[in-house]
C-alpha beads as a LAMMPS data file, in Angstrom:
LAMMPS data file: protein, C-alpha beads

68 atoms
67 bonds

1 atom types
1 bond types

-500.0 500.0 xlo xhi
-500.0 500.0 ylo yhi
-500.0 500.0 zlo zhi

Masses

1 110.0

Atoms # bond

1 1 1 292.250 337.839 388.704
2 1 1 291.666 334.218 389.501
3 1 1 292.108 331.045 387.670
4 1 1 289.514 328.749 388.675
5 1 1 287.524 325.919 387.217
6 1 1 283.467 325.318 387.821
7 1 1 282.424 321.721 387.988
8 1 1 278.961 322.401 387.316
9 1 1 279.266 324.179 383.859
10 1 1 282.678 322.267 383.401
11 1 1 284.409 325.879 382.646
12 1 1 287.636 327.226 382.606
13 1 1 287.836 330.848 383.714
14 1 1 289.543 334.076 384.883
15 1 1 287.380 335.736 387.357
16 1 1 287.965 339.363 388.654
17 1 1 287.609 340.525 391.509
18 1 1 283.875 341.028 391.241
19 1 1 283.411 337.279 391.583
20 1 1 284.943 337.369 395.184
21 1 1 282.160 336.433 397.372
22 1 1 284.260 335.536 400.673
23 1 1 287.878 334.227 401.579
24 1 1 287.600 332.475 405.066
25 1 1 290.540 330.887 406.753
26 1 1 290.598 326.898 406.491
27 1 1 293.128 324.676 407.903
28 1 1 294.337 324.535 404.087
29 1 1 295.261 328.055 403.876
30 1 1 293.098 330.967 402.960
31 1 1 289.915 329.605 401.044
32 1 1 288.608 332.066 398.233
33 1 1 285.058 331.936 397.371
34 1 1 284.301 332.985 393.836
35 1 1 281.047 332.834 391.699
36 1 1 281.448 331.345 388.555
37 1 1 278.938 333.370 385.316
38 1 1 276.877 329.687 385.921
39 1 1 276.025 331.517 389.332
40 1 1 277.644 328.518 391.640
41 1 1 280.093 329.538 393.868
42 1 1 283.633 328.174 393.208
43 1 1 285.849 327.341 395.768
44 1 1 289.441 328.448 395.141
45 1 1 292.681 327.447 397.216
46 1 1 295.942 330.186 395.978
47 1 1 298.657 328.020 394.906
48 1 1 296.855 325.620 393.017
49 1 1 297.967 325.929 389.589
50 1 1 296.592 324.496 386.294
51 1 1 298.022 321.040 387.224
52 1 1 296.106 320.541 390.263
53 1 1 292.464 321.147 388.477
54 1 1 290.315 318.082 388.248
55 1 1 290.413 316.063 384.682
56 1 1 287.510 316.044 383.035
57 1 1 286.010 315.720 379.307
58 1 1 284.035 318.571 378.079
59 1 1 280.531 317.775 377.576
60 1 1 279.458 317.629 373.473
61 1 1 278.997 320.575 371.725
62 1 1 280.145 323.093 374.990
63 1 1 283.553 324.962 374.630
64 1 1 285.606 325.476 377.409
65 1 1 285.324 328.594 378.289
66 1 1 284.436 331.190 381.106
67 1 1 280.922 331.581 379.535
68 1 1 278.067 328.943 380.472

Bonds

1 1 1 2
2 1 2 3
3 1 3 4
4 1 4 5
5 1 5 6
6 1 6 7
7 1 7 8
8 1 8 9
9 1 9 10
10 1 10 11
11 1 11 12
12 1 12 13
13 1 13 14
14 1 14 15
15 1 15 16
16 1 16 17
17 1 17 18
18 1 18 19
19 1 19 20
20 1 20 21
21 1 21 22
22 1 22 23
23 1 23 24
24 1 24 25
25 1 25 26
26 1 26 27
27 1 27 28
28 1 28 29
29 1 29 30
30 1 30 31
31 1 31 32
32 1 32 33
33 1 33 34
34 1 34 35
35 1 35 36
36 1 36 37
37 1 37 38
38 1 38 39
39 1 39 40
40 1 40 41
41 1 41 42
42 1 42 43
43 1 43 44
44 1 44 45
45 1 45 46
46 1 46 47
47 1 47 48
48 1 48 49
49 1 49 50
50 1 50 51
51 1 51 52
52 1 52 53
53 1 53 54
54 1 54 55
55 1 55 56
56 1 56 57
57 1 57 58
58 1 58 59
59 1 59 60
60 1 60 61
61 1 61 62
62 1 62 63
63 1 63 64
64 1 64 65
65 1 65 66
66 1 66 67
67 1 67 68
């Protein structure tokens, strides 16, 4: 399972490993790709814990959650 955050629907999820799409090597570290329900693809860096996710205000009226 992954933790990961899509800026496009503004979600919070935990994605299995269904939603692996590809995990190159970058000069970061290994680089998951995931694809978020929203069907954008979600770049994920391990290590990266809650802390590290981008701030940003939910939109009105949308929970967030894993569903868009």
């Amino acid at each position: 399972m992954f933790d990961a955050y899509c800026p496009t629907c503004r979600a919070v999820g935990l994605y299995g490993m269904s939603r692996l799409r590809a995990h190159p090597h970058s000069p970061l570290g290994i680089e998951h790709t995931l694809v978020c329900q929203c069907g954008v693809s979600v770049p994920v860096l391990p290590g990266w814990g809650p802390g590290a996710r981008p701030v940003v205000r939910p939109l009105p009226g949308r929970a967030r959650t894993a569903s868009c």
